[in-house]
C-alpha positions as CSV (number, residue, x, y, z in Angstrom):
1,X,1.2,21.6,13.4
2,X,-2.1,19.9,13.2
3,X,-1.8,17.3,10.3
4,X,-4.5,17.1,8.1
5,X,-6.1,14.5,5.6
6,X,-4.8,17.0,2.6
7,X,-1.2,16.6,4.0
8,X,-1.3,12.8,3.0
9,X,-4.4,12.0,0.8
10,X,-3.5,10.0,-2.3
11,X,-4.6,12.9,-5.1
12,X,-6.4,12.0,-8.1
13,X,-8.8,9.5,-7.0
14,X,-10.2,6.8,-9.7
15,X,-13.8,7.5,-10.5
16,X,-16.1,5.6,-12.9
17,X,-18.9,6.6,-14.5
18,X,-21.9,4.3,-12.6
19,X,-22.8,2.9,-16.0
20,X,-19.7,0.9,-16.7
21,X,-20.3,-2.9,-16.2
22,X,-19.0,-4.8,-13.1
23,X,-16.0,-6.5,-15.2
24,X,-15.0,-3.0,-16.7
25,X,-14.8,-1.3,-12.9
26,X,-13.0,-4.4,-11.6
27,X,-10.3,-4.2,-15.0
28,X,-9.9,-0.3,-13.5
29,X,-9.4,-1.2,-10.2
30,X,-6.7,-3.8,-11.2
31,X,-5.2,-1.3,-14.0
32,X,-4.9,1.2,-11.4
33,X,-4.3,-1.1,-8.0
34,X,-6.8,1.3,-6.0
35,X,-8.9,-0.7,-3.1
36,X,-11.6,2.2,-3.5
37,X,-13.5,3.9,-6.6
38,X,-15.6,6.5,-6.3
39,X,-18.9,6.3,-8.9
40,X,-20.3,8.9,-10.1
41,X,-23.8,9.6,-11.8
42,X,-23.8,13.1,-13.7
43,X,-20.4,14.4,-11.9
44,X,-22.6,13.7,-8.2
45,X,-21.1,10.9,-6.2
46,X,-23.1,7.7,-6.0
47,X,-21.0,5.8,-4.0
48,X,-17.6,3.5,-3.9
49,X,-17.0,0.1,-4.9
50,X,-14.4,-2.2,-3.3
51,X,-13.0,-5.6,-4.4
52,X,-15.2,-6.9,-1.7
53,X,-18.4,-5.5,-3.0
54,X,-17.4,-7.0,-6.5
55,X,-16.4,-10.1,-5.3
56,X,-19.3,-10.5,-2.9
57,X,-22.0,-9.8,-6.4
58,X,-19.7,-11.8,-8.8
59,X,-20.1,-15.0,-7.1
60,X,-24.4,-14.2,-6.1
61,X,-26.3,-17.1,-8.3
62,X,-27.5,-15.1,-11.9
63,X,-25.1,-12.4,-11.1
64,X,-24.0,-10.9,-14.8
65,X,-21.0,-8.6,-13.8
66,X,-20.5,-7.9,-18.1
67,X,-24.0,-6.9,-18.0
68,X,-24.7,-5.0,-14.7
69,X,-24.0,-1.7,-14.1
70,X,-21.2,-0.9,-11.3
71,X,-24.0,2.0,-9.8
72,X,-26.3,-1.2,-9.0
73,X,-23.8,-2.1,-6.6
74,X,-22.4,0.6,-5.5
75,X,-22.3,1.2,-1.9
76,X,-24.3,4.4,-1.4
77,X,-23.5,4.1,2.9
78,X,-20.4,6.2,2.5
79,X,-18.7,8.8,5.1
80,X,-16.3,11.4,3.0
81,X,-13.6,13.3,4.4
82,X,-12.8,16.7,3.7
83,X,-9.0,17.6,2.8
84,X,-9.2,19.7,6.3
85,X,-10.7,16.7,8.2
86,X,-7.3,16.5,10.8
87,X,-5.9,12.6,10.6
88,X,-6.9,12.1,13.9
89,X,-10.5,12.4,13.1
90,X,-10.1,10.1,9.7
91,X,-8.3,7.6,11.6
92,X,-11.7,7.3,14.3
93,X,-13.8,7.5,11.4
94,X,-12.2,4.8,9.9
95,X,-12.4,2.3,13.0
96,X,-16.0,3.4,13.7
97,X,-17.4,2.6,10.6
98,X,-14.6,-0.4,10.0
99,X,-14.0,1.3,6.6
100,X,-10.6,1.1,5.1
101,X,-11.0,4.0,3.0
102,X,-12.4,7.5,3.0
103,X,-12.9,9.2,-0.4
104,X,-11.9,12.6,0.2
105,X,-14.3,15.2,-1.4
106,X,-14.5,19.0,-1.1
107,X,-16.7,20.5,-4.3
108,X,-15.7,17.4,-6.3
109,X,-13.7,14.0,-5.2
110,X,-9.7,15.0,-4.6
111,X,-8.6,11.9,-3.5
112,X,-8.6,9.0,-0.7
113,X,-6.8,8.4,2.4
114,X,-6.5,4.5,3.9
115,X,-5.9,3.4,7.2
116,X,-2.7,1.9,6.2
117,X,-1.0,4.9,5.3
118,X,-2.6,6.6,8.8
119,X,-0.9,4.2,10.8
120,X,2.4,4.1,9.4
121,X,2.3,8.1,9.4
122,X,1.6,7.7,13.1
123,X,4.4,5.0,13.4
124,X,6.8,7.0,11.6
125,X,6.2,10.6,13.6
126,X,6.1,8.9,17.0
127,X,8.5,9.8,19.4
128,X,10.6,6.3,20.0
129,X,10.5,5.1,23.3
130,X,13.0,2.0,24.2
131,X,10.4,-0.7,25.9
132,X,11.0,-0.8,29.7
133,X,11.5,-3.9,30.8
134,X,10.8,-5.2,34.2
């Protein structure tokens, strides 16, 4: 059987509206200890925000996270998965584009799949072999 991303997506994914501030999307992501939101604009995806993005602004000379909206920052260079997309095809995805994790979208967002949870579903289904040693 050919697993796919559907198999082992997180479901539910955290969105934010792109008009929240910085500080309120940050309070979200620690509420809810996702690494990835997905913003939306009018129920269409803007992009995703990591702690990286946030922390990369937050600390920019004259940067108002309180007053700046999380869209402004938002990082609008995103691949999406699909929940059919097979794992094997996330996982080279992922280490292409050095992204952690893919927001998984079919006519709205239905969750997110990391590379973390990729590899240890590869580690667990692999057959074990006892090292040779020579």
């Amino acid at each position: 059987m050919i697993r796919k991303v559907k198999h082992l997506m997180k479901k539910y994914p955290v969105v934010v509206d792109a008009e929240i501030s910085v500080t309120e999307a940050a309070h979200k992501m620690i509420q809810t200890g996702q690494k990835l939101m997905i913003v939306l604009d009018n129920n269409n995806i803007k992009g995703i925000i990591d702690p990286c993005k946030i922390l990369r602004y937050t600390y920019a000379e004259g940067f108002r996270p309180s007053q700046t909206p999380v869209g402004e920052i938002a990082n609008r260079e995103i691949v999406l998965a699909r929940s059919n997309t097979t794992l094997e095809d996330a996982l080279s995805l992922m280490v292409k584009l050095k992204q952690e994790t893919l927001p998984v979208v079919d006519a709205k967002p239905v969750g997110s799949i990391n590379i973390y949870d990729l590899l240890n579903f590869q580690l667990k289904t692999k057959p074990n072999i006892a090292p040779s040693i020579a």
